[in-house]
C-alpha positions as CSV (number, residue, x, y, z in Angstrom):
1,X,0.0,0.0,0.0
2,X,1.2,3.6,-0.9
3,X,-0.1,6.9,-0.3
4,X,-1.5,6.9,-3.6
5,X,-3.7,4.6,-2.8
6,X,-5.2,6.0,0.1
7,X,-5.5,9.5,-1.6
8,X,-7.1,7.6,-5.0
9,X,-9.3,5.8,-2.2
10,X,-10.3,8.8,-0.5
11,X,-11.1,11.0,-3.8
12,X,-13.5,8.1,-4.9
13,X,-15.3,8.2,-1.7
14,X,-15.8,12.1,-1.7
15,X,-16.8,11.9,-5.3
16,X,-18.7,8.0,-4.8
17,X,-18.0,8.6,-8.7
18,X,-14.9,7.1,-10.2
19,X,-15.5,9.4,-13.5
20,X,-15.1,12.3,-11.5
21,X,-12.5,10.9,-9.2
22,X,-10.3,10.2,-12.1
23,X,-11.3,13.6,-13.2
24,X,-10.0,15.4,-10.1
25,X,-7.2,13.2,-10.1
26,X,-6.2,13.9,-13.7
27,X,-5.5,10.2,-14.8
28,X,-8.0,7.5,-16.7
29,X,-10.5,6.1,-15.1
30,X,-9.6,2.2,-15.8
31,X,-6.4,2.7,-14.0
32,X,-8.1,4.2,-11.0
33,X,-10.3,1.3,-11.1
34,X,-7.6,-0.8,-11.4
35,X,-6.0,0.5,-8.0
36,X,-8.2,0.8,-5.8
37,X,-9.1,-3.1,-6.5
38,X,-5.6,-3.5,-5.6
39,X,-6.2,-1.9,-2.3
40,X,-9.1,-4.0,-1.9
41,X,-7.3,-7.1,-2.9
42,X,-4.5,-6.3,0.0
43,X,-6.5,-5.3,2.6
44,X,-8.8,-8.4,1.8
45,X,-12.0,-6.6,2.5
46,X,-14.3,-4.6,0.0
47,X,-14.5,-0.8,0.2
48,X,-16.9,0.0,-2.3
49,X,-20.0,-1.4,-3.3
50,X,-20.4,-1.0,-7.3
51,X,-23.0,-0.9,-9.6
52,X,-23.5,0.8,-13.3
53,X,-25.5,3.5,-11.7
54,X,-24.3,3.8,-8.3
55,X,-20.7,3.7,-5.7
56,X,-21.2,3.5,-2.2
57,X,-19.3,3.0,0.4
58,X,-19.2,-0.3,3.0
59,X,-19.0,-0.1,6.1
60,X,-15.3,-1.2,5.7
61,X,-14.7,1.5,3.4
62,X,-16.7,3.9,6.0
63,X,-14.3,3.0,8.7
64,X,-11.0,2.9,6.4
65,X,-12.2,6.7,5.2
66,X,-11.4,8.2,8.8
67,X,-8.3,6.2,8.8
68,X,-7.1,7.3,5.5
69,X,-7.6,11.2,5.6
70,X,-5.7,10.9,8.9
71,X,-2.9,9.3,7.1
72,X,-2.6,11.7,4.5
73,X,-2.9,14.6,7.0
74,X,-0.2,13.3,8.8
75,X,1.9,12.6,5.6
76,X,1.3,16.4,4.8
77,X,2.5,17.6,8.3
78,X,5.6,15.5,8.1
79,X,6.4,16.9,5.1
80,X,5.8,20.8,6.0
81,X,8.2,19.9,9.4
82,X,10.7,18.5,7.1
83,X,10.9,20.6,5.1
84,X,10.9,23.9,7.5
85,X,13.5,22.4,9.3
86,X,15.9,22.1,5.7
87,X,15.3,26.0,6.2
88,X,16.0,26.3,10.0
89,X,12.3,27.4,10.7
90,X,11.6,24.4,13.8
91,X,14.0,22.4,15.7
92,X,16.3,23.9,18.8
93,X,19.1,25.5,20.0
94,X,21.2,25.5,22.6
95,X,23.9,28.4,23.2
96,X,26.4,29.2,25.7
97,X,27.1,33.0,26.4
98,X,29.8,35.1,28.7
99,X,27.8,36.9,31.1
100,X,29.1,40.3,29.7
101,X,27.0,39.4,26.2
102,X,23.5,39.7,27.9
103,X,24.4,43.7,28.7
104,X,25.3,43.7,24.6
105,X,24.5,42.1,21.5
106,X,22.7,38.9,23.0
107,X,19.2,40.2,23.6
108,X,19.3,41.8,20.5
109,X,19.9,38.7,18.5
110,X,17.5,36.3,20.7
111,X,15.1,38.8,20.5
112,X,15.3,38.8,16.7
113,X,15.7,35.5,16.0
114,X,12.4,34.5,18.1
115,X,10.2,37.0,16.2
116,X,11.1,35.4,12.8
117,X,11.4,31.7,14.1
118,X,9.0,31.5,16.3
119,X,9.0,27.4,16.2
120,X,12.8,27.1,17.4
121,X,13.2,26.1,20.6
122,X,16.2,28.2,22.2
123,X,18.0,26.8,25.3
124,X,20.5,29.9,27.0
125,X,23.3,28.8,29.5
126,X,25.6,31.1,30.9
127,X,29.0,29.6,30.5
128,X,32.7,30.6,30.7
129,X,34.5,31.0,27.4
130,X,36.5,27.8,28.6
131,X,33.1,26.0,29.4
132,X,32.1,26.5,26.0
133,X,34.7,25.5,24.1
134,X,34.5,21.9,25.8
135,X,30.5,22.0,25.7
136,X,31.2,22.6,21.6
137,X,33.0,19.7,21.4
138,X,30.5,17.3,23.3
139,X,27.7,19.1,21.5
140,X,26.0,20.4,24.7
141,X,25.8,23.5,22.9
142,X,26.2,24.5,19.2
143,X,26.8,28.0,19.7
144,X,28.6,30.0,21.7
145,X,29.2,33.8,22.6
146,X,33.0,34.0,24.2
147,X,35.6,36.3,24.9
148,X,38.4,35.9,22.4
149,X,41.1,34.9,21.3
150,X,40.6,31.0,20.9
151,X,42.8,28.4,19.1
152,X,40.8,25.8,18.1
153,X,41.0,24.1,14.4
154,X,37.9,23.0,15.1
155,X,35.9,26.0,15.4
156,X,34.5,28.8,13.4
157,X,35.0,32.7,15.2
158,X,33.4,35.5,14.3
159,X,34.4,38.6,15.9
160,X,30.6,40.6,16.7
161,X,31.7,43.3,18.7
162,X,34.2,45.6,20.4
163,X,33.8,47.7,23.2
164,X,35.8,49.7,25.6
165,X,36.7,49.2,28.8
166,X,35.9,51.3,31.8
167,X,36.5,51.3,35.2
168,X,33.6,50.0,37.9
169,X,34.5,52.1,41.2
170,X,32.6,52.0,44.4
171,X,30.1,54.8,44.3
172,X,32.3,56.3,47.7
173,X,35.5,56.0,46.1
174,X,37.8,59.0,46.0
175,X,38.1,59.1,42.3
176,X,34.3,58.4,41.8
177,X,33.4,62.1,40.9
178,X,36.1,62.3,38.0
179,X,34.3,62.5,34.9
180,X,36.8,60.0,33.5
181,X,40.4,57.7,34.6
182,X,43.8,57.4,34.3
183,X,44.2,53.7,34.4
184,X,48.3,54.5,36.4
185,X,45.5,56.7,39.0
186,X,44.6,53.2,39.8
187,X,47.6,51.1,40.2
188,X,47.3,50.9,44.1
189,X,43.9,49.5,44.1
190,X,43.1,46.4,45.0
191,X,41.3,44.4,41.7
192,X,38.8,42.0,41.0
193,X,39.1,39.7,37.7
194,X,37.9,36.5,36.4
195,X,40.5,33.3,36.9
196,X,42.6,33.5,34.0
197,X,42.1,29.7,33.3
198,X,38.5,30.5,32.4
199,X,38.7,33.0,29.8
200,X,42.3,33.5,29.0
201,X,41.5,36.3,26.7
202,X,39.8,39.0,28.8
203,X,42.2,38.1,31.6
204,X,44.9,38.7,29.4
205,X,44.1,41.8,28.0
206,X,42.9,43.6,31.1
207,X,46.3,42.6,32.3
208,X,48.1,44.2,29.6
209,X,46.4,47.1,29.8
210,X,47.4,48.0,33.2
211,X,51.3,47.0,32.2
212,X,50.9,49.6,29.3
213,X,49.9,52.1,31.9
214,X,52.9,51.4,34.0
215,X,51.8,48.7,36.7
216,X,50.6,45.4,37.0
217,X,47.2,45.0,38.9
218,X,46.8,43.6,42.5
219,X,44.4,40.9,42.0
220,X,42.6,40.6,45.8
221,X,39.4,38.9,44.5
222,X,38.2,36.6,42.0
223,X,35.0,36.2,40.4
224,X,33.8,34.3,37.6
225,X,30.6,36.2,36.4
226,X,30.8,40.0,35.3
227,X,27.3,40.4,37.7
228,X,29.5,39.2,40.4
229,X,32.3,41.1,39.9
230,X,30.2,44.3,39.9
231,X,28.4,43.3,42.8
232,X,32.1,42.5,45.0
233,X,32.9,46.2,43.9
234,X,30.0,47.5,45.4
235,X,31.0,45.7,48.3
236,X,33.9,47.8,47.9
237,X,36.3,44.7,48.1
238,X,38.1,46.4,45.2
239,X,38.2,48.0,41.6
240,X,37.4,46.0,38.3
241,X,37.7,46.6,34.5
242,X,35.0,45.4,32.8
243,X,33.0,46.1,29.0
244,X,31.2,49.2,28.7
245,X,28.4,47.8,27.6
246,X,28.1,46.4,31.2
247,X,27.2,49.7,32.3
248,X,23.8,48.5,31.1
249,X,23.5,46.8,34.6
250,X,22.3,49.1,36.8
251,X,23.4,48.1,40.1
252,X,23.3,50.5,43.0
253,X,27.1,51.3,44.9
254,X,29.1,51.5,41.9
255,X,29.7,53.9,39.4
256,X,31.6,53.7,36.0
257,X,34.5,55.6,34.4
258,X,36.0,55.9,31.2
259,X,39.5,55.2,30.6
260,X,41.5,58.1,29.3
261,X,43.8,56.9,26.2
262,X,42.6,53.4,26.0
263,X,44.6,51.3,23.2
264,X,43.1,48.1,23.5
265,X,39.1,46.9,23.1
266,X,37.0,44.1,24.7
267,X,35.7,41.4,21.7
268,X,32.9,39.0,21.8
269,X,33.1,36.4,19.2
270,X,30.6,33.5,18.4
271,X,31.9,30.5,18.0
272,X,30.3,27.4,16.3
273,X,32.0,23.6,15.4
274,X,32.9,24.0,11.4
275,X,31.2,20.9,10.7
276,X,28.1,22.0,11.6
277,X,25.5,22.3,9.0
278,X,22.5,22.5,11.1
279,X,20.2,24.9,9.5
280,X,18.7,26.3,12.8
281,X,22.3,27.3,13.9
282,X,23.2,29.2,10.5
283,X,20.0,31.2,10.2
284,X,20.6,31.9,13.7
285,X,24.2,32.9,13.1
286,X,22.6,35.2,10.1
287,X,20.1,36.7,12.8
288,X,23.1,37.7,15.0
289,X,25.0,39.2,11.7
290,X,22.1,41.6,11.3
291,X,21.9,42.6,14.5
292,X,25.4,43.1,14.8
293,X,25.3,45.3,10.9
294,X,22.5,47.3,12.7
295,X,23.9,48.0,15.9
296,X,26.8,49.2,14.1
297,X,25.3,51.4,11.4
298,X,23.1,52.7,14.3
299,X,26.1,53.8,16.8
């Protein structure tokens, strides 16, 4: 039996009319015959009762009707699924972000993507750069936003923005009232960073930019989430660098500063494995694209 059949078979009982069936079906009418006595023959009861004048249905071909629309409804639905997941429209996602990407680009692009794929199912888990690289490779994610640089052969990077840095102070610090920093006016603070073994590339950076302005920091306290860090600095158990877009947490005891003659930038990258052709992921690395396009042309 093939789905032919069944939609043959069901076109006959809507019509009870095989000349019109065949009609609606655009073929002859002896091969139509011809089938559905084949489906009659396999089933081993009789569907139709037949006549000159007259088709009607048995009460075999009654119950087989219900039976056979379902079928073909079903068939229908499996196809539309299929084939709007070959264009990334259903399935799910799971993605790994730095903590520092939900003051940025990351609401943007969830935002966006849930408005035109509505049907994707998006799972978020806040992960360390060095979390995600590992939940890449066992597939617990299958995209990440990180702080870069990575070396991985691997992985695909994509650099979607760069931000300053600026100073988070406590909101009773001396130099809180200064419209902006000098980084060497800090230099006998004590600091609070992320362990460098989680995200080797922020750490890094933050590090060299202090050396560039003369000193290297006192690290006192270490924190592995930019909320927390914030929050330890208005506990004012130090001073912390951190992206300017983090400024977008407003958190009450701490107050941010620009840096005066800043050289280097904060990146977040996504990250995806190479060999990863899933649909979903590449319309939703497109979505991210055009967020990133627009918040650039818009700035």
């Amino acid at each position: 039996m093939e789905l032919r059949h069944l939609r043959y078979f069901v076109t006959v009982a809507e019509e009870l009319h095989f000349g019109r069936a065949a009609q609606r079906l655009q073929i002859a009418q002896p091969p139509l015959s011809q089938q559905i006595r084949q489906l009659e023959q396999e089933l081993g009861v009789e569907l139709l009762y037949r006549t000159k004048r007259t088709v009607r249905l048995t009460e075999a071909g009654l119950a087989f009707l219900q039976q056979a629309r379902q079928i073909l409804v079903q068939s229908e639905q499996a196809i539309e699924v299929a084939q709007r997941a070959s264009r990334g429209e259903v399935g799910r996602l799971a993605i790994g972000f730095v903590g520092s990407a939900t003051c940025s680009l990351l609401p943007a692009a969830v935002r966006s993507f849930r408005r035109q794929f509505p049907d994707v199912r998006l799972m978020l888990h806040e992960m360390t750069t060095s979390e995600q690289i590992e939940a890449l490779h066992d597939d617990r994610i299958q995209l990440g936003f990180i702080c870069p640089p990575i070396s991985d052969d691997e992985l695909s990077v994509e650099t979607v923005l760069q931000e300053s840095f600026v100073a988070v102070l406590p909101e009773a610090h001396p130099l809180a009232t200064q419209t902006q920093l000098s980084l060497a006016s800090l230099a006998e603070e004590s600091f609070i960073l992320s362990p460098r073994h989680l995200g080797s590339g922020f750490y890094d950076q933050i590090i060299r930019l202090c050396q560039q302005a003369g000193f290297i920091p006192r690290v006192t306290q270490e924190a592995i989430q930019m909320q927390t860090i914030v929050s330890l600095v208005a506990a004012e158990l130090g001073v912390a660098l951190v992206p300017a877009s983090l400024q977008n947490l407003q958190r009450a005891g701490v107050v941010y500063k620009p840096l005066e003659d800043q050289t280097l930038y904060v990146k977040l990258a996504i990250v995806w494995r190479s060999a990863n052709t899933s649909p979903v992921l590449h319309q939703f690395l497109a979505q991210s694209r055009a967020v990133t396009r627009f918040s650039a042309a818009f700035h």
